[in-house]
N, C-alpha and C positions, 0 to 999 in steps of 0.2 A: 638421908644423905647418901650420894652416891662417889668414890672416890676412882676417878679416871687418873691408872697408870697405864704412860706411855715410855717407852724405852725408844729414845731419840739415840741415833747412830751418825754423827756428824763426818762427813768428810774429811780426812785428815788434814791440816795448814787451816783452813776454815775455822775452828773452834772460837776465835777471839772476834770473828767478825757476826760468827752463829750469836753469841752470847750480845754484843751491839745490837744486831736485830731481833733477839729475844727482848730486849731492853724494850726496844720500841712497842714490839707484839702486845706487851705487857697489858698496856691502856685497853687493846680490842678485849680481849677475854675477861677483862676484869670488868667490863662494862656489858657483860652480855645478861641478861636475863637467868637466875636460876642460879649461876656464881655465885661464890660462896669464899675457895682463896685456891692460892695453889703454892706449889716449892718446884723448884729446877734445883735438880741434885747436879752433881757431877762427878763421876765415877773416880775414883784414887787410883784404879790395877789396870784402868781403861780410859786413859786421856780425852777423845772425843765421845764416849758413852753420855750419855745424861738421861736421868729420870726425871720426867714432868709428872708430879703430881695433882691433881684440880680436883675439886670437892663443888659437887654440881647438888644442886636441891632435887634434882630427880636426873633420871638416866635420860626423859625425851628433853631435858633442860641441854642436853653436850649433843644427842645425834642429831636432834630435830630443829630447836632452837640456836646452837652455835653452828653445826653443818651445814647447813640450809641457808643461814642466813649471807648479806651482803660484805659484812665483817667480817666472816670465815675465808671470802674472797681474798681478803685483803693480809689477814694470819696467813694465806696458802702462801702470797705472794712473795710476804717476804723471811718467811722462814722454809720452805719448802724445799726450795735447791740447794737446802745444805744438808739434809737424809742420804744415806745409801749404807743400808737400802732405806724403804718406806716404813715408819715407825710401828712397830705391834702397839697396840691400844687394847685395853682388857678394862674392863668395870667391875668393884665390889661392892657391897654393901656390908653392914655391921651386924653380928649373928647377937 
């Protein structure tokens, strides 16, 4: 199991419309291949901060299979223009 965190940086006034279209996003990621589950944090000390959590069966299940695909189109589209900057994404594994 591989755990993709992303440290989402939403544009300020934006937050309640990010979190609507995160609503919607929902369905695409949960439906992809290799998913597994995820959490959207949201920061206490930093109002638009949020951490997306996602737990992938393998690491080429998020670069290859969710990146690549036509549904990752569709995640850019409508979550995309509310980042600045563009989110840091980092991969773990369990030692």
């Amino acid at each position: 199991m591989i755990l993709e965190v992303a440290t989402l940086d939403v544009i300020p006034g934006k937050e309640k419309a990010f979190e609507a279209d995160f609503g919607k996003a929902e369905s695409i990621i949960s439906s992809m291949q290799g998913y597994l589950s995820h959490e959207l944090k949201r920061c206490i000390e930093k109002n638009n901060r949020y951490l997306l959590l996602v737990k992938w069966e393998t690491l080429e299940d998020h670069e290859v299979g969710f990146r690549k695909s036509a549904e990752y189109q569709e995640w850019k589209k409508l979550l995309h223009a509310y980042y600045d900057p563009f989110p840091s994404v980092e991969h773990y594994e369990s030692l």
